[in-house]
C-alpha atoms as an extended CHARMM CRD file, in Angstrom:
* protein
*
       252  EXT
         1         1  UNK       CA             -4.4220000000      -23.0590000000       37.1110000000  PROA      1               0.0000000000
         2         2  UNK       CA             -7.6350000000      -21.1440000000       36.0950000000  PROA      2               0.0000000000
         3         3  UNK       CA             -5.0870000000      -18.8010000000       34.0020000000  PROA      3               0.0000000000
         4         4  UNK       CA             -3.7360000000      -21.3940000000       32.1650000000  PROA      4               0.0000000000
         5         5  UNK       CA             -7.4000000000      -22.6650000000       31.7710000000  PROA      5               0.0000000000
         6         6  UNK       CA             -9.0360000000      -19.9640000000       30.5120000000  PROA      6               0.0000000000
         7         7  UNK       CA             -5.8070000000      -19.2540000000       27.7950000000  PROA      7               0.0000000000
         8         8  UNK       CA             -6.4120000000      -22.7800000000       26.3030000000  PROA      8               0.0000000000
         9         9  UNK       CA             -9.9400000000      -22.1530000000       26.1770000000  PROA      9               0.0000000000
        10        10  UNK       CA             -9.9060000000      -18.4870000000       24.3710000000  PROA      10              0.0000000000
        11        11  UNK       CA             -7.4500000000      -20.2720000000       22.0860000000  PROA      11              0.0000000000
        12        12  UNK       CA             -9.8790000000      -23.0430000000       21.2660000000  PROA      12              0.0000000000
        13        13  UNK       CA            -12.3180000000      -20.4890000000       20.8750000000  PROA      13              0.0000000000
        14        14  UNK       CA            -10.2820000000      -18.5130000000       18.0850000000  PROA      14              0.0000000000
        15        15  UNK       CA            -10.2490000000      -21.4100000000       16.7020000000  PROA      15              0.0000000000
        16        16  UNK       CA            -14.0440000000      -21.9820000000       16.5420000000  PROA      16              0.0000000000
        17        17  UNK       CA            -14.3830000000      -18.2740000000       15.3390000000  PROA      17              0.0000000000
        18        18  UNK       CA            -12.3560000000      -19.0510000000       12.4220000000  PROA      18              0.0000000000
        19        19  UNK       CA            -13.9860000000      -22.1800000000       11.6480000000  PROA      19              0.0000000000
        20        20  UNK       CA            -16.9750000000      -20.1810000000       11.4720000000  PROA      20              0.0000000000
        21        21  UNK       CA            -15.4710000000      -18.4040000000        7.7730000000  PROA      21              0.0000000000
        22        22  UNK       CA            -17.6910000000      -20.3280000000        5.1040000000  PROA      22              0.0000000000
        23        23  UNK       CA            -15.6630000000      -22.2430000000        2.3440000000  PROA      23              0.0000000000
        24        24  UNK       CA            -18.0550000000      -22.4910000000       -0.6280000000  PROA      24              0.0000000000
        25        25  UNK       CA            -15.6000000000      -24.3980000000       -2.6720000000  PROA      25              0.0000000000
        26        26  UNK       CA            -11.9070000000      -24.7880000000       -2.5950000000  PROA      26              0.0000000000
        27        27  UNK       CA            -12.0780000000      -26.4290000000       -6.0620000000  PROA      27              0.0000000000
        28        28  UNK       CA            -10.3960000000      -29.8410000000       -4.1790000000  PROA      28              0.0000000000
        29        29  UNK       CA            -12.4240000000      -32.0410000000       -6.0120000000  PROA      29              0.0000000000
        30        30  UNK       CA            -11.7190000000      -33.6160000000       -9.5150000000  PROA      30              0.0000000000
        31        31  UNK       CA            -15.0970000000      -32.5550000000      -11.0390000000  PROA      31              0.0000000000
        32        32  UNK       CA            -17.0160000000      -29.6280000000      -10.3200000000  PROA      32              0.0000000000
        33        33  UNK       CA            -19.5790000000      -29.8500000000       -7.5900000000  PROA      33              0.0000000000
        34        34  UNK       CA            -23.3310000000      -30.5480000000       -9.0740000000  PROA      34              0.0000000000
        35        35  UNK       CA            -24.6020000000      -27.5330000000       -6.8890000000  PROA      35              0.0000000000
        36        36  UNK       CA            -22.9240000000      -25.4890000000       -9.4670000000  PROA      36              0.0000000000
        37        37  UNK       CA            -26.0830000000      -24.2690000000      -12.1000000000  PROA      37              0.0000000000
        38        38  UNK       CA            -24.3850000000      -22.9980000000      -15.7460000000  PROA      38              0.0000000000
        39        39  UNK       CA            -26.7030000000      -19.6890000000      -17.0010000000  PROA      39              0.0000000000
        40        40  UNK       CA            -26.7040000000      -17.8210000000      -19.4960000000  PROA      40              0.0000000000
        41        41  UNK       CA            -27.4140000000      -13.8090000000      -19.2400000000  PROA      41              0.0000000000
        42        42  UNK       CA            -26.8680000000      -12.7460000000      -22.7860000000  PROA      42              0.0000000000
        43        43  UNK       CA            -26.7530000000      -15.3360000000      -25.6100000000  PROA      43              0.0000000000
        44        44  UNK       CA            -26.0560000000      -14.4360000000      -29.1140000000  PROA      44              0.0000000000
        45        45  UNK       CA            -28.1750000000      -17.4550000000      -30.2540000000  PROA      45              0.0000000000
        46        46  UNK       CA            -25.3510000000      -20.0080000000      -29.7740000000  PROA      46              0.0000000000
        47        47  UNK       CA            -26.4630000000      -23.6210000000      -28.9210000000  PROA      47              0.0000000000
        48        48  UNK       CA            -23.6230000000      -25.4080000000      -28.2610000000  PROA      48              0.0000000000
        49        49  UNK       CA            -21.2360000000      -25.6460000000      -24.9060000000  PROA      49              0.0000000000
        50        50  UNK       CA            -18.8300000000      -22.4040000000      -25.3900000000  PROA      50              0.0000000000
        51        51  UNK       CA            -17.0270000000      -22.4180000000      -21.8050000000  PROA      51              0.0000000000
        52        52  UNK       CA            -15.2960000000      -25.2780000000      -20.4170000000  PROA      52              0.0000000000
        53        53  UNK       CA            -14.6500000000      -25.2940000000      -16.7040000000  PROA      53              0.0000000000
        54        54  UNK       CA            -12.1610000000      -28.1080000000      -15.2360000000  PROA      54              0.0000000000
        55        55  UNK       CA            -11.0970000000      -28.4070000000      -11.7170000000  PROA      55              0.0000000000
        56        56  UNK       CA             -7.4100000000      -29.7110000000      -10.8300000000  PROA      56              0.0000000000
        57        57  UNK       CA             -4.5240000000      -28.8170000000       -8.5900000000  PROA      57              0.0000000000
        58        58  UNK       CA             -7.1740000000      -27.5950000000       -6.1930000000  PROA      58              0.0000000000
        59        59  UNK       CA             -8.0570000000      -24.8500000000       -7.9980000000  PROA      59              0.0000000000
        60        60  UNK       CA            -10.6400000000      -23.6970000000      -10.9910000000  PROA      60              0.0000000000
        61        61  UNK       CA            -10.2510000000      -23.0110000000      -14.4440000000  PROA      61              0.0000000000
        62        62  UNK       CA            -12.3210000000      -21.6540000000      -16.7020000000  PROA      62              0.0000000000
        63        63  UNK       CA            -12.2520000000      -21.2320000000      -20.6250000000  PROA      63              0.0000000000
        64        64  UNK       CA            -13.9730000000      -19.4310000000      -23.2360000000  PROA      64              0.0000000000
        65        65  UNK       CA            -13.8400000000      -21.6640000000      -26.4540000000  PROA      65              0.0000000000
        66        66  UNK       CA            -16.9130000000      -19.1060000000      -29.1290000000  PROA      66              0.0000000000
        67        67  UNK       CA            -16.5350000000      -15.8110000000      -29.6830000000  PROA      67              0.0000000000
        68        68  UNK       CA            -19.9850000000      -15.3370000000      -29.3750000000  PROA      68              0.0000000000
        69        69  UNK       CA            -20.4680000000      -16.4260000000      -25.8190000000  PROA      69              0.0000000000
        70        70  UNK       CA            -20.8610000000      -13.6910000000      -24.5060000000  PROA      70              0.0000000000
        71        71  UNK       CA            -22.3460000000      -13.2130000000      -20.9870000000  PROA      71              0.0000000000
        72        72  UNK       CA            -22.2220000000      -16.5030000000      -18.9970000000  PROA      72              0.0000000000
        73        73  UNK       CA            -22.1360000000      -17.7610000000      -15.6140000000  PROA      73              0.0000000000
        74        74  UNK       CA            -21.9550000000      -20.2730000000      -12.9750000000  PROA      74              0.0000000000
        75        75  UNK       CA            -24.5370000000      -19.9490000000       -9.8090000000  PROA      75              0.0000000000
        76        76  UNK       CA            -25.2930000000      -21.8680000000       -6.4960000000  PROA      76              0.0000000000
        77        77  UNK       CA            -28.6010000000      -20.8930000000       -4.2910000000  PROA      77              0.0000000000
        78        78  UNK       CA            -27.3980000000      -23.2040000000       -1.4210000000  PROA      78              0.0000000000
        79        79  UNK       CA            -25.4500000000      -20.1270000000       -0.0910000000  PROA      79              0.0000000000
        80        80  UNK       CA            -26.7090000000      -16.5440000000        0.7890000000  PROA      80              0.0000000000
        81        81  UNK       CA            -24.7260000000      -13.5450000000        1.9100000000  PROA      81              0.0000000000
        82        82  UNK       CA            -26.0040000000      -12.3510000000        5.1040000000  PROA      82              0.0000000000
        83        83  UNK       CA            -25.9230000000       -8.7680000000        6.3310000000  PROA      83              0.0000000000
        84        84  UNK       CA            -21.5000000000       -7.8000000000        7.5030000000  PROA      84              0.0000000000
        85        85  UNK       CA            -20.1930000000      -10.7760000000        5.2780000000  PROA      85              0.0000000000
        86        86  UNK       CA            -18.0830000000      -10.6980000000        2.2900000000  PROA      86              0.0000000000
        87        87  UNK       CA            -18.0800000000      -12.8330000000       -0.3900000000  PROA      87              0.0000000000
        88        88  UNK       CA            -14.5070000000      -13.1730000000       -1.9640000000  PROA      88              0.0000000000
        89        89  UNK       CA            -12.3960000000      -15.2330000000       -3.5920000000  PROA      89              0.0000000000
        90        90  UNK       CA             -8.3960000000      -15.5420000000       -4.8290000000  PROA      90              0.0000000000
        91        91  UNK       CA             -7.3310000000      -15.0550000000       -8.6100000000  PROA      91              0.0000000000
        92        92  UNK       CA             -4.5720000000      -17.3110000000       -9.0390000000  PROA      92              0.0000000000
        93        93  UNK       CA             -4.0820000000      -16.5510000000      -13.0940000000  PROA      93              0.0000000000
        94        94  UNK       CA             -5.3480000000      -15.6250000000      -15.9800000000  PROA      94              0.0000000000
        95        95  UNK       CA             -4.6130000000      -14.9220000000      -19.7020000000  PROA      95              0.0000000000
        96        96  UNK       CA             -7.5200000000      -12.5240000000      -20.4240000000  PROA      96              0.0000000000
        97        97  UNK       CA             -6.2530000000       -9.4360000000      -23.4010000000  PROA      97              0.0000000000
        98        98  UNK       CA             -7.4550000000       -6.3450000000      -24.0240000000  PROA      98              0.0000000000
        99        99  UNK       CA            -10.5360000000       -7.0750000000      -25.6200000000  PROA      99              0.0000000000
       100       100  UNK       CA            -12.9360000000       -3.8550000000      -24.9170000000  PROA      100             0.0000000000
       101       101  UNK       CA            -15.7380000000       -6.4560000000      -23.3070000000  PROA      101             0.0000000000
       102       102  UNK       CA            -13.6190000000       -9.2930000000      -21.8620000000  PROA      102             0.0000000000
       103       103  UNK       CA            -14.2410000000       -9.6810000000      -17.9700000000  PROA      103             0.0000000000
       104       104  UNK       CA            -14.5380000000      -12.5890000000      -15.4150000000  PROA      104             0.0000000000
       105       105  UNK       CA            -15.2360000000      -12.6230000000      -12.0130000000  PROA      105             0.0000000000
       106       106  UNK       CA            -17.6020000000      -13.4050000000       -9.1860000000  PROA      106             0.0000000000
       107       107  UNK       CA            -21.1230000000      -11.9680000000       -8.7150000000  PROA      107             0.0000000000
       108       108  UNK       CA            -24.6430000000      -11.6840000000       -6.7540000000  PROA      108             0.0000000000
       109       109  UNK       CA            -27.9000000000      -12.1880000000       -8.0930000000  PROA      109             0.0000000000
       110       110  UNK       CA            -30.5040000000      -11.2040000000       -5.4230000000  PROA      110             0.0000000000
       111       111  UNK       CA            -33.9080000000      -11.5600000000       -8.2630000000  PROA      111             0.0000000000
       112       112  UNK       CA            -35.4690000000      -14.3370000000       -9.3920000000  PROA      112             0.0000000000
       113       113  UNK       CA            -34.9570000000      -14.5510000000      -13.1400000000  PROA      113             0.0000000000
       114       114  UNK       CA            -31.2250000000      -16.0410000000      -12.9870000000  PROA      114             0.0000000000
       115       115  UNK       CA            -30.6020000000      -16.6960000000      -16.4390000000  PROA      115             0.0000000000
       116       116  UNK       CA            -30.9590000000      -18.8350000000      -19.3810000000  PROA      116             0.0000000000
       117       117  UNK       CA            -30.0790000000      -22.5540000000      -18.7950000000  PROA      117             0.0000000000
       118       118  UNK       CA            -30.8680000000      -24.3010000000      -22.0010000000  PROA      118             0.0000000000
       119       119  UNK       CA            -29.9500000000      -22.6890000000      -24.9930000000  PROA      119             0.0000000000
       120       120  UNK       CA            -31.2090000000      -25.3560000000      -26.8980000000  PROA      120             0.0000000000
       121       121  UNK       CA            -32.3740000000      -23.8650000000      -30.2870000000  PROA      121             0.0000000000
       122       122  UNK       CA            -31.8540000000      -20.2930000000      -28.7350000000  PROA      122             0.0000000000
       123       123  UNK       CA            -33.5990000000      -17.2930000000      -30.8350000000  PROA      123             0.0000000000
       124       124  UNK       CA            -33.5760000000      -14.6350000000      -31.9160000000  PROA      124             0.0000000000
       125       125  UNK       CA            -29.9810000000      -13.6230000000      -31.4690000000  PROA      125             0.0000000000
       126       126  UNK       CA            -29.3950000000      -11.5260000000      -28.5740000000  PROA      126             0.0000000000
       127       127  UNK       CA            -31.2840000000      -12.7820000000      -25.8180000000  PROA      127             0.0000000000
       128       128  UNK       CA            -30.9300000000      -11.1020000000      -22.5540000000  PROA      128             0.0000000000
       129       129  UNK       CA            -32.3900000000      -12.0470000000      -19.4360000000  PROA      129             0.0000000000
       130       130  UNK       CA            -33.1630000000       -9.7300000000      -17.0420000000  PROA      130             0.0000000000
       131       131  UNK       CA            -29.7220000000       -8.6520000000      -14.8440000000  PROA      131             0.0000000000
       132       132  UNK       CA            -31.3990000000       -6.2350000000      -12.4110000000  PROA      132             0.0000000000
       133       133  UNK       CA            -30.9300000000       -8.3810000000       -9.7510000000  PROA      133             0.0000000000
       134       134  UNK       CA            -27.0050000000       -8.6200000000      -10.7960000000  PROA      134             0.0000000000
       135       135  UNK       CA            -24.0310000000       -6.8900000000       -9.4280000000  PROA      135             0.0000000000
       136       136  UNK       CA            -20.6600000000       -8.2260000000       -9.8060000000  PROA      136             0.0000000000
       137       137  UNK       CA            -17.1360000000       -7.3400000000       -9.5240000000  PROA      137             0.0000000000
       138       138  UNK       CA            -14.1660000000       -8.2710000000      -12.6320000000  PROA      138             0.0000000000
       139       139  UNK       CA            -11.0770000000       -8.7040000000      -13.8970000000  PROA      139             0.0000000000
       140       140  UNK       CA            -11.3480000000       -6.7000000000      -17.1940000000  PROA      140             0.0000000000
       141       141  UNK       CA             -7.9370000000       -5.4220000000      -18.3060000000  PROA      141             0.0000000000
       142       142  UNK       CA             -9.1740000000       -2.4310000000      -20.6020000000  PROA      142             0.0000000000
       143       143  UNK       CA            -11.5280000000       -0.7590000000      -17.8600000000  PROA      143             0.0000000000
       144       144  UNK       CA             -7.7520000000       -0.3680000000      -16.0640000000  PROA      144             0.0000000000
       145       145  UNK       CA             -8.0540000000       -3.4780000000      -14.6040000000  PROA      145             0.0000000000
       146       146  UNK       CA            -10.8480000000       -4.3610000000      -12.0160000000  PROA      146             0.0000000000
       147       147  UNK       CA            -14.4950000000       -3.4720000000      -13.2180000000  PROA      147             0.0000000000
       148       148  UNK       CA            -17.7380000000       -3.5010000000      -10.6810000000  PROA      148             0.0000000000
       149       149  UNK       CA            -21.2230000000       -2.7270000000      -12.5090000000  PROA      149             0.0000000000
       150       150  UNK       CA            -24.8460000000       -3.2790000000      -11.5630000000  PROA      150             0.0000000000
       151       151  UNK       CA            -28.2360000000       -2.9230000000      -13.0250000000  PROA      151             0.0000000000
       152       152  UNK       CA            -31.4190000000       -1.3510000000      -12.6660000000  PROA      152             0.0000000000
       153       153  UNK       CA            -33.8040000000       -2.6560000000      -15.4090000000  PROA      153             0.0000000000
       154       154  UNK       CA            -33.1910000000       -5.0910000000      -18.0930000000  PROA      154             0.0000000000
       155       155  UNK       CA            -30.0690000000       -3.5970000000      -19.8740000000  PROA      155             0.0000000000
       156       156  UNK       CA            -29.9960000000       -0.3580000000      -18.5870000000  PROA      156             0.0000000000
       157       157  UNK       CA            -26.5140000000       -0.3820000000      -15.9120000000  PROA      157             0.0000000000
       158       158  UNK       CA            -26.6540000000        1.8190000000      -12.8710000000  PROA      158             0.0000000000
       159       159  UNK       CA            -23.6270000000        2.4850000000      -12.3140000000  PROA      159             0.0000000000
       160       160  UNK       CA            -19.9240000000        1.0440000000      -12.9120000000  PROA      160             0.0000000000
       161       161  UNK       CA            -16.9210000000        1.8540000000      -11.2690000000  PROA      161             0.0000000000
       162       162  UNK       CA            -13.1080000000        0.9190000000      -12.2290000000  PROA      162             0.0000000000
       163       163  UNK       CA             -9.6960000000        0.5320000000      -10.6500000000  PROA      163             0.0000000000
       164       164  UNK       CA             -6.2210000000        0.1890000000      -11.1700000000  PROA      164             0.0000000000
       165       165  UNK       CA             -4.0620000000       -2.5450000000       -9.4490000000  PROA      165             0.0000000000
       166       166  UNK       CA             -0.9890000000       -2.5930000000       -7.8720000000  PROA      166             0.0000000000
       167       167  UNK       CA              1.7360000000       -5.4480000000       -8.3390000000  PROA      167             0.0000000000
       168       168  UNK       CA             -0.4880000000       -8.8850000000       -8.1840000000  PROA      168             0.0000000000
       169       169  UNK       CA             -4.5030000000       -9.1010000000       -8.5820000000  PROA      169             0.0000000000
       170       170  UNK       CA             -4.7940000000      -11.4500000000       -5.3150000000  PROA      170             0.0000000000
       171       171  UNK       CA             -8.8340000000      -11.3340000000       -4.5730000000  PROA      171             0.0000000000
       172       172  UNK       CA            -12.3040000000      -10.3920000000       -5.7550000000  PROA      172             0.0000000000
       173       173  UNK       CA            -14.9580000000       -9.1940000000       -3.0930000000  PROA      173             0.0000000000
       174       174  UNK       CA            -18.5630000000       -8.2090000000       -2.1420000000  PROA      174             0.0000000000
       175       175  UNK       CA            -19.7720000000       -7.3350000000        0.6320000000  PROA      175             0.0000000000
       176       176  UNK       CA            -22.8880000000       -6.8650000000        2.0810000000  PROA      176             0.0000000000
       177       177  UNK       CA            -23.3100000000       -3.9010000000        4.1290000000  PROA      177             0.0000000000
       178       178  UNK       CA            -26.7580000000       -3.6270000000        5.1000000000  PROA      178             0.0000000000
       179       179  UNK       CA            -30.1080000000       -5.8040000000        3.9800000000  PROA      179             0.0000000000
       180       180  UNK       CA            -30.6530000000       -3.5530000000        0.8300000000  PROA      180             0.0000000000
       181       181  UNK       CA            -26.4040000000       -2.2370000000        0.3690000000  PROA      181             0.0000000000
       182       182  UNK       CA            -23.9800000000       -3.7830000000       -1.0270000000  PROA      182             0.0000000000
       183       183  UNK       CA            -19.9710000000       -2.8050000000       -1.8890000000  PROA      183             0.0000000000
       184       184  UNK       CA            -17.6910000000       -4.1070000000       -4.3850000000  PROA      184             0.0000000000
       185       185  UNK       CA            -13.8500000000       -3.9390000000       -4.5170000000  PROA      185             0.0000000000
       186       186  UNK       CA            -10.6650000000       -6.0980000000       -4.7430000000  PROA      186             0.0000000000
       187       187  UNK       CA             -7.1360000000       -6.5920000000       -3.2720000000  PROA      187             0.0000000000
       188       188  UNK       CA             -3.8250000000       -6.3570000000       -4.8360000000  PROA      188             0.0000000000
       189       189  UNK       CA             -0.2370000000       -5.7870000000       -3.9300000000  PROA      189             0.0000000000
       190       190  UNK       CA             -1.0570000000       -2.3800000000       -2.1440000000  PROA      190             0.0000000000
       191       191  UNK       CA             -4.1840000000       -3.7230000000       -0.3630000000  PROA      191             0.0000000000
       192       192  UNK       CA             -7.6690000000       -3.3610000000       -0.4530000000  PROA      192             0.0000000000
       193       193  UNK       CA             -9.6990000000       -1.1290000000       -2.2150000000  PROA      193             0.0000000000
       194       194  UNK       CA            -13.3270000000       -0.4560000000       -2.4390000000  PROA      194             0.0000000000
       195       195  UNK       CA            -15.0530000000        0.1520000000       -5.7250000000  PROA      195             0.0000000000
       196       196  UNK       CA            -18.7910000000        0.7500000000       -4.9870000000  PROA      196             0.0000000000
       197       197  UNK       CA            -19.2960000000        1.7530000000       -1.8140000000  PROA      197             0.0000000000
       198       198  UNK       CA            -22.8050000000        0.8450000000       -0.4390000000  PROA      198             0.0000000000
       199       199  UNK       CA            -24.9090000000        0.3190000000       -3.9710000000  PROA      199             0.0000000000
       200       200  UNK       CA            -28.5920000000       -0.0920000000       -3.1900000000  PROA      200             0.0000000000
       201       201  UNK       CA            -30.1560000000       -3.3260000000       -4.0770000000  PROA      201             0.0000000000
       202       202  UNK       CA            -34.2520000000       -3.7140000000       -3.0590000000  PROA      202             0.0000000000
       203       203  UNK       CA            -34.0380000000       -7.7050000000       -3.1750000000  PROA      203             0.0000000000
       204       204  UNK       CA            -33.2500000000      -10.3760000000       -0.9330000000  PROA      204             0.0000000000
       205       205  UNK       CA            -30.0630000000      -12.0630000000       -1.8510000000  PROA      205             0.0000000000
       206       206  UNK       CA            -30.8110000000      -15.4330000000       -3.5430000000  PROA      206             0.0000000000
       207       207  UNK       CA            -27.5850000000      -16.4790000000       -5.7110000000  PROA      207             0.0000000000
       208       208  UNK       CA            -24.0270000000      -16.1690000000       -5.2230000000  PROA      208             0.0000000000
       209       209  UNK       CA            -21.2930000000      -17.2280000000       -8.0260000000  PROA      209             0.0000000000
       210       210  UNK       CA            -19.4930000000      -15.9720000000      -11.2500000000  PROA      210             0.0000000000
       211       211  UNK       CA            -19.6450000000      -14.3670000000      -14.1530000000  PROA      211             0.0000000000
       212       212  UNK       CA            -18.2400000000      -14.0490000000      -17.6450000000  PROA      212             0.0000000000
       213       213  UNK       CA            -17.8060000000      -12.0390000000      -20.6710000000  PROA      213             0.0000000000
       214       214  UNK       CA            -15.3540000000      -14.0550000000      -22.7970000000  PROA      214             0.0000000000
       215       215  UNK       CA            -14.8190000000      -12.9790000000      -26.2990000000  PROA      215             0.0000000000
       216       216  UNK       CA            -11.7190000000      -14.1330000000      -27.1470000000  PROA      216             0.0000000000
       217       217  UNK       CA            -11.2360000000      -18.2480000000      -27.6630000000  PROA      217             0.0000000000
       218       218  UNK       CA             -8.6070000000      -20.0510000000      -25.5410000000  PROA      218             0.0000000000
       219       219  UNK       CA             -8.7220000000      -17.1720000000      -23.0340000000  PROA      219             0.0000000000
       220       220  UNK       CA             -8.9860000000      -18.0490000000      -19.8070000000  PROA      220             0.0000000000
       221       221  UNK       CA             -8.8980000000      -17.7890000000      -15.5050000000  PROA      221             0.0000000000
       222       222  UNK       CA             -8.0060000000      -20.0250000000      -12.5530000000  PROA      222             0.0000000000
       223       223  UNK       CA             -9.7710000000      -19.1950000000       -9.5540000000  PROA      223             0.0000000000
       224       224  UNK       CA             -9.2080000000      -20.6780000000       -6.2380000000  PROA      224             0.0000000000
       225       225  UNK       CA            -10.8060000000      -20.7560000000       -2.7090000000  PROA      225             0.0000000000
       226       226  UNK       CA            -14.7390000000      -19.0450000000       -3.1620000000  PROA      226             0.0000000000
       227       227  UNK       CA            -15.6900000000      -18.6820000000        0.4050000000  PROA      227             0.0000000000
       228       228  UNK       CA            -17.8160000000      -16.4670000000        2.4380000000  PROA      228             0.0000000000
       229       229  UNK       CA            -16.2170000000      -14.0970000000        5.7100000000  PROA      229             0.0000000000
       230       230  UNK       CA            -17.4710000000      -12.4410000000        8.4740000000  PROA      230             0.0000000000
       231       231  UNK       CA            -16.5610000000       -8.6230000000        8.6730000000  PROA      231             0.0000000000
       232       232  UNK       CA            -13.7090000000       -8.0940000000       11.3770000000  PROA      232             0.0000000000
       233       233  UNK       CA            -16.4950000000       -6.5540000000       14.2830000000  PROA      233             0.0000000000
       234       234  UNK       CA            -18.3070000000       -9.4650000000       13.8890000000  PROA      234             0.0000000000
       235       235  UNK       CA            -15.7120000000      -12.1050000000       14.6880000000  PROA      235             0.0000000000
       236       236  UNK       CA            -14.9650000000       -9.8410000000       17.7700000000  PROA      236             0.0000000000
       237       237  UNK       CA            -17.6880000000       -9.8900000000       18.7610000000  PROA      237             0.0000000000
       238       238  UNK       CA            -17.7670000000      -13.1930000000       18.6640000000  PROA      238             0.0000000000
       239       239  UNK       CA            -14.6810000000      -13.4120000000       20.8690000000  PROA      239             0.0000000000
       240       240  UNK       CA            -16.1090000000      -11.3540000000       23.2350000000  PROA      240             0.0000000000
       241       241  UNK       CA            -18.9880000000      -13.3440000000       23.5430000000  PROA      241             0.0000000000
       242       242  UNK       CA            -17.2680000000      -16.7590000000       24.2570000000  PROA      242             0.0000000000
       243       243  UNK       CA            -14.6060000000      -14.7280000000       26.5250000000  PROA      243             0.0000000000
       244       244  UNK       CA            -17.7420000000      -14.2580000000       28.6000000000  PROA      244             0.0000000000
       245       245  UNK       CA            -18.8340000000      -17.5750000000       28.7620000000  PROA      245             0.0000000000
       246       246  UNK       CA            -15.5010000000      -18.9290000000       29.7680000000  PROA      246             0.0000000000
       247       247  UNK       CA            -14.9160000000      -16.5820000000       32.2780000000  PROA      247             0.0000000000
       248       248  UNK       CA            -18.7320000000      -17.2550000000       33.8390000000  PROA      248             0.0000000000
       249       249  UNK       CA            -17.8790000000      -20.8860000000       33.9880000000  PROA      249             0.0000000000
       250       250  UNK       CA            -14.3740000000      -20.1700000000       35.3800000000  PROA      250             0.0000000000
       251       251  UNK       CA            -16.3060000000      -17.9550000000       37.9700000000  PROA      251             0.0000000000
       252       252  UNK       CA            -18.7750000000      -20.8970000000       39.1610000000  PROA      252             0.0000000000
């Protein structure tokens, strides 16, 4: 009896462990969730609304409509990446070219200046705000595919790395592998593969989202499932641990 106990009981707690993934937004509703902030990281004086972003057959799709745009992106501070979690999510499509700048993806912020939100009579023409805080990971078909890059001071990268996929583009990730490291990478056809590997960045994390570089009008991306995930050791551990309790309570 206690056998057949304690199997129902680690199954319910696999099930608990796997609740415990973090689902930022599967895109399920018909308008995009207010937590959502639109910024702007590099402006080329534009004032008017150059992306559109609509949300349908559970998924997200967004669409760069002004040459000009340039870099934009979409943030939330109501989730943080903590220390062994990986924040990833699934590229469904896209019609993105070969333009030498176009890229779209997800990214980090972990500063405090996050951008740019009203452009409203925006000047002088290229205004950047400060990306040191930035790292991010993209779908940008001329840099052979997937593109990672960070920053160290206002426009000034430190480093970029670039990959080739396999077959199908399935996921974007980050990961953070210490308080101050982070890695980048993706999965296609072939797997997983890890572009930066343990970049150093000084701040706190404080943002999580996406980010754009859309030069081309009527070119666009559907995204699909932005969540959060444990690193592997970490759910077992978490196994482990609730093993133990069952089999403490099974014991008394």
């Amino acid at each position: 009896m206690k056998k057949v106990q304690l199997l129902m009981i680690m199954v319910g707690m696999m099930g608990i462990v796997q609740a415990s993934v973090g689902m930022v937004d599967d895109f399920t509703s018909d308008t995009l969730d207010p937590a959502w902030t639109e910024v702007y990281l590099l402006s080329r004086g534009q004032t008017g609304y150059t992306y559109s972003t609509t949300t349908n057959n559970d998924q997200m799709r967004i669409t760069g409509y002004n040459s000009n745009a340039e870099q934009w992106g979409l943030l939330r501070d109501d989730w943080s990446l903590d220390v062994g979690e990986t924040l990833q999510v699934d590229i469904v499509s896209t019609t993105m070219g070969s333009n030498q700048y176009t890229q779209a993806g997800i990214m980090l912020h972990t500063g405090t200046d996050v951008g740019l939100t009203d452009l409203t009579g925006a000047s002088p023409t290229n205004t950047l705000q400060n990306k040191v805080g930035y790292i991010n990971v993209t779908w940008r078909p001329n840099r052979k595919g997937v593109y990672t890059e960070h920053w160290t001071t206002l426009n000034v990268s430190g480093g970029t790395a670039s990959g080739g996929i396999t077959g199908t583009l399935a996921q974007l990730w980050i990961r953070r592998d210490t308080i101050d490291t982070y890695s980048t990478g993706y999965v296609d056809s072939a797997g997983s593969h890890t572009l930066f590997d343990r970049v150093t960045k000084v701040h706190q994390p404080s943002t999580i989202g996406f980010y754009h570089d859309m030069r081309v009008s009527g070119e666009y991306i559907v995204y699909d499932n932005l969540k959060i995930v444990p690193e592997p050791a970490t759910l077992v551990l978490l196994g482990f641990g609730a093993m133990t309790l069952t089999f403490r309570k099974l014991r008394y």
